[in-house]
C-alpha positions, -999 to 999 in steps of 0.1 A, spaced: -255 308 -925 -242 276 -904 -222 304 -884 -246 328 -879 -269 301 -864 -243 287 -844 -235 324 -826 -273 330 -822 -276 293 -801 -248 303 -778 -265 338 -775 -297 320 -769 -288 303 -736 -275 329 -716 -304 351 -723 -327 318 -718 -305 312 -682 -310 350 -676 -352 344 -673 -348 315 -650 -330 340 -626 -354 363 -632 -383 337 -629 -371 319 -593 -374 347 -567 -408 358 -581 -418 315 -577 -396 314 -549 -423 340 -534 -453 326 -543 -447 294 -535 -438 309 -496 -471 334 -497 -491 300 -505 -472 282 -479 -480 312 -452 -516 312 -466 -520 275 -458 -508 276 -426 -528 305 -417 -557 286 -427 -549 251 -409 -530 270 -379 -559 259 -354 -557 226 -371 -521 216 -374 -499 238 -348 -521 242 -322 -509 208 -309 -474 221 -314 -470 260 -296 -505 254 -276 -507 214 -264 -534 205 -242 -536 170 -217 -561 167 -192 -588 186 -214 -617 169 -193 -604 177 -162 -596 214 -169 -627 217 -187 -647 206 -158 -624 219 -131 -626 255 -147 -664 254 -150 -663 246 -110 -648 276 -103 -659 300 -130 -626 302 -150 -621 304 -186 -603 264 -197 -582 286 -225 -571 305 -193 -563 277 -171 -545 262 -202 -524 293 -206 -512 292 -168 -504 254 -172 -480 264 -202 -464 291 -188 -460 276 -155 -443 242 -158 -450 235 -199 -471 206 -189 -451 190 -164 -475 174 -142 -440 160 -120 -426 201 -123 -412 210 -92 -394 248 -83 -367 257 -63 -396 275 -39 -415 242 -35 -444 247 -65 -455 217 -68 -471 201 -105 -491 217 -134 -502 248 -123 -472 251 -99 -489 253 -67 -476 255 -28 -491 235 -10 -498 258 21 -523 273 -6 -540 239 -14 -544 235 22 -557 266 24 -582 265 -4 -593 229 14 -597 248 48 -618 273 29 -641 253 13 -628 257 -22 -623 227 -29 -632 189 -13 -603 173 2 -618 143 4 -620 141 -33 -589 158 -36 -561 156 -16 -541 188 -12 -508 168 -1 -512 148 -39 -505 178 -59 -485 157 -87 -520 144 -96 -529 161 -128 -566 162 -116 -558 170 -87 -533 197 -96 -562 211 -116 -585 218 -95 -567 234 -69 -551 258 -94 -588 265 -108 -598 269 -76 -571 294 -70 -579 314 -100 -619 314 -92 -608 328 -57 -587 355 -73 -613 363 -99 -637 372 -70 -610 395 -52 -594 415 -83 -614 430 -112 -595 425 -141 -578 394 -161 -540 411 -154 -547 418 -116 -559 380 -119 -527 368 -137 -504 391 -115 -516 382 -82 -511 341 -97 -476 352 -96 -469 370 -70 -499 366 -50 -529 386 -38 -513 409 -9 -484 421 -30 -514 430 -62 -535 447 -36 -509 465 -17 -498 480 -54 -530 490 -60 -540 505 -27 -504 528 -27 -521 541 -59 -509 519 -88 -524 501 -117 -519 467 -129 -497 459 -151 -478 496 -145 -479 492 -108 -462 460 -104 -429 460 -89 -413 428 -100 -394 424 -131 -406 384 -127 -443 393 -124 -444 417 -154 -426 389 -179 -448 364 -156 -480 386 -173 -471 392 -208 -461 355 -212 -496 348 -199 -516 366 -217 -502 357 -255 -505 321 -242 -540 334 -236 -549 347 -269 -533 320 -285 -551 295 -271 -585 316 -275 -574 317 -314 -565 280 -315 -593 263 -298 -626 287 -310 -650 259 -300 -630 257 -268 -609 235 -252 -630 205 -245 -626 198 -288 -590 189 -276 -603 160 -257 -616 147 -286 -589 153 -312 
């Protein structure tokens, strides 16, 4: 009887060894689907701050209401522009945040877009001041163009080349000629949506987080 005991323990194990196996994957899975589940839950919460930062949320909130634009929008340029380097520089002479020449700033001052007395076009490194020139910008285009990707494209590559593809008979985004522009206009718009998604009150919550 000792024996036969003995034999069924060392049976026992492997078949007891044998359910943990069988056991981990399926925990292994529900422990990840409760992991996903939280984090789609808390995503505006806890990653916004990670894959959709804001700074400057005052500025850009009141800077985009100036000029008509949507904050999450401007937001969505300044990431995909310089990732929110206010000091950003490019190898064509974009100049801060929203990456913008100066001959346009001077322009927009000349125009009456903005006050250059309040905000110097030739201090484009300011974040504030960075701001509302690239809002301004926008607001212009938003006035000229009728729809968000003309908007975002002409951004890029600027209003004359956006017009001229329209006006030969194209659309946007299938009329745009440059590779740049077309990556330039996705990379916009899930910036967009994710910042739509991650800030539903809006942006100006950030300034208070």
């Amino acid at each position: 009887m000792a024996g036969r005991r003995r034999t069924r323990g060392r049976v026992a194990r492997p078949v007891r060894l044998w359910r943990w196996f069988r056991v981990l994957p399926v925990a292994a899975l529900v422990l990840t689907l409760a992991v996903c589940g939280t984090l789609a839950t808390f995503s505006t919460t806890l990653l916004r701050p990670v894959f959709y930062p804001v700074e400057h949320a005052e500025a850009i909130v009141a800077a985009s209401e100036r000029h008509g634009v949507d904050p999450a929008l401007t937001c969505a340029v300044i990431k995909c522009e310089s990732s929110w380097d206010a000091e950003a520089l490019s190898s064509a002479g974009a100049v801060g945040l929203m990456q913008l020449m100066p001959q346009t700033a001077r322009d927009l001052a000349e125009m009456g877009l903005v006050d250059p007395g309040a905000y110097d076009p030739a201090d484009l490194t300011n974040a504030e001041t960075n701001i509302e020139y690239g809002c301004a910008y926008l607001g212009y285009l938003q006035g000229q163009l009728s729809s968000l990707d003309e908007i975002v494209a002409a951004y890029n590559a600027g209003l004359g080349s956006v017009q001229g593809w329209i006006l030969s008979g194209g659309s946007i985004p299938d009329g745009i000629e440059y590779a740049e522009t077309r990556a330039y206009l996705e990379r916009v718009r899930l910036a967009y949506e994710g910042y739509q998604r991650s800030y539903p009150a809006g942006i100006a919550v950030a300034a208070t987080a």
